[in-house]
C-alpha positions in Angstrom: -12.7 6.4 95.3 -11.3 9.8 96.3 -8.2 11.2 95.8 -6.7 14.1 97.8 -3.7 15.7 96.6 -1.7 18.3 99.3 1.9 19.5 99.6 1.2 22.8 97.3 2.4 26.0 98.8 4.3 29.2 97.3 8.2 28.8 96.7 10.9 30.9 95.3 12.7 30.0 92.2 15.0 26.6 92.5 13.3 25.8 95.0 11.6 22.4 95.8 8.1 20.8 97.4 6.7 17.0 97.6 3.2 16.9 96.0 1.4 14.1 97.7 -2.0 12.3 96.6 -3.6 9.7 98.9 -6.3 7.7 97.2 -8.9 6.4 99.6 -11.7 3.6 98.4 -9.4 1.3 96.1 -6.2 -0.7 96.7 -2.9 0.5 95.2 -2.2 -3.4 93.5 -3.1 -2.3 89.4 -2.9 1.0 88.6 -1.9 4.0 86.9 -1.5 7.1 88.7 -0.7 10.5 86.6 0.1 14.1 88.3 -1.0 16.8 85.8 -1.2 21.0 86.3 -3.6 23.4 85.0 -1.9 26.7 84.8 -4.4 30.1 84.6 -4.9 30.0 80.7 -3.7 27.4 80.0 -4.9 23.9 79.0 -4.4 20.8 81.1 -1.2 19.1 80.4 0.5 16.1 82.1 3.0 16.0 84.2 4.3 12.8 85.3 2.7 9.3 85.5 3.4 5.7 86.8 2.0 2.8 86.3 2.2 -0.6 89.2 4.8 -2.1 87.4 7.1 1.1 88.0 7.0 2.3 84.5 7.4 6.3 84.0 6.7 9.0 82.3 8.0 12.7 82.3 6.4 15.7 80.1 10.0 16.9 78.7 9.5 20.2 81.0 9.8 18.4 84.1 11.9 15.9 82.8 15.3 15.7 85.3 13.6 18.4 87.8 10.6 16.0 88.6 10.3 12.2 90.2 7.3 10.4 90.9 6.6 8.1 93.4 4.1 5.8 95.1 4.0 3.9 98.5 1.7 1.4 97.7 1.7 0.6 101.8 0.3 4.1 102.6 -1.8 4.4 98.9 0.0 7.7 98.5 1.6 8.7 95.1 4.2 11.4 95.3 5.5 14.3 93.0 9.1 15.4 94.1 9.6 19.3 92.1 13.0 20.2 92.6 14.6 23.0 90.8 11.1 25.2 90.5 10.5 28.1 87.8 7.9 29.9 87.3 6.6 28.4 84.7 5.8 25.5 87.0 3.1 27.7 88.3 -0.3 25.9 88.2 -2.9 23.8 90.0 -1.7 20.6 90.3 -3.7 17.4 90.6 -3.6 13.8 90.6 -5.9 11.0 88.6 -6.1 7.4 89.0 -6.2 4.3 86.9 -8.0 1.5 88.7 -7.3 -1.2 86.5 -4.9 -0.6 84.7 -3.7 -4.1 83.3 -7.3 -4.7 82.1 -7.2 -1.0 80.3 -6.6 -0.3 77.0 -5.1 2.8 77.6 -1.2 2.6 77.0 0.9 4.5 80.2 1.2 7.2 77.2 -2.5 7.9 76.6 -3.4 8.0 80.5 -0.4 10.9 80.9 -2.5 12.7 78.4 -5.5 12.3 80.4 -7.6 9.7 78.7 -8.7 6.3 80.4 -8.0 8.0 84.0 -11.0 6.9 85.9 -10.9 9.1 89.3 -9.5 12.7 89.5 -8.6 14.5 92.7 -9.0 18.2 93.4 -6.0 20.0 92.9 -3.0 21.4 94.8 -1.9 24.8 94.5 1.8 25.9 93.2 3.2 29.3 92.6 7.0 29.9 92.1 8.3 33.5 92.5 10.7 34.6 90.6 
């Protein structure tokens, strides 16, 4: 399995970019999928993750500027960043849950980065202020 994620890129503040991840090796049919940053520093935190049954979750500093996504069709998973800031500054990556309804990992424990089983290289994203 391989996950590539692209879409990174410098933007000004309030503005927006689409983080995309396409997953290569596995089937998107049960799965969690989490979106997490790295900023220079700074520990890993999570940003977003979704599990095959749609179910979300947002860290509360992304929460209403953020939306993930997944097209199961084109085994992408998408990271929609509107109303940037600085502090969104990081490298960004994706990580994958292969089976998720056979995990033990709640959708809560994979957003912090536990039970992922595959983790792409990252995505660069720098905001100027």
């Amino acid at each position: 399995v391989q996950l590539q994620a692209s879409g990174g890129g410098l933007v000004q503040t309030g503005g927006s970019l689409r983080l995309s991840c396409t997953a290569s090796g596995f089937t998107f049919d049960d799965y969690a999928i989490g979106w997490f940053r790295q900023a220079p520093g700074k520990e890993r935190e999570g940003v977003s993750c979704i599990n095959s049954n749609g179910k979300t979750i947002y860290s509360d500093s992304v929460k209403g500027r953020f939306a993930i996504s997944v097209d199961n069709a084109k085994n992408t998973a998408y990271l929609e960043m509107d109303n940037l800031d600085p502090e969104d500054t990081a490298n960004y990556y994706c990580a994958v849950n292969t089976h998720y309804s056979g995990s033990h990992y709640s959708l809560r424990e994979l957003f912090r980065g536990y039970g992922m089983d595959y983790w792409g290289r990252g995505t660069l994203v720098t905001v100027s202020s």
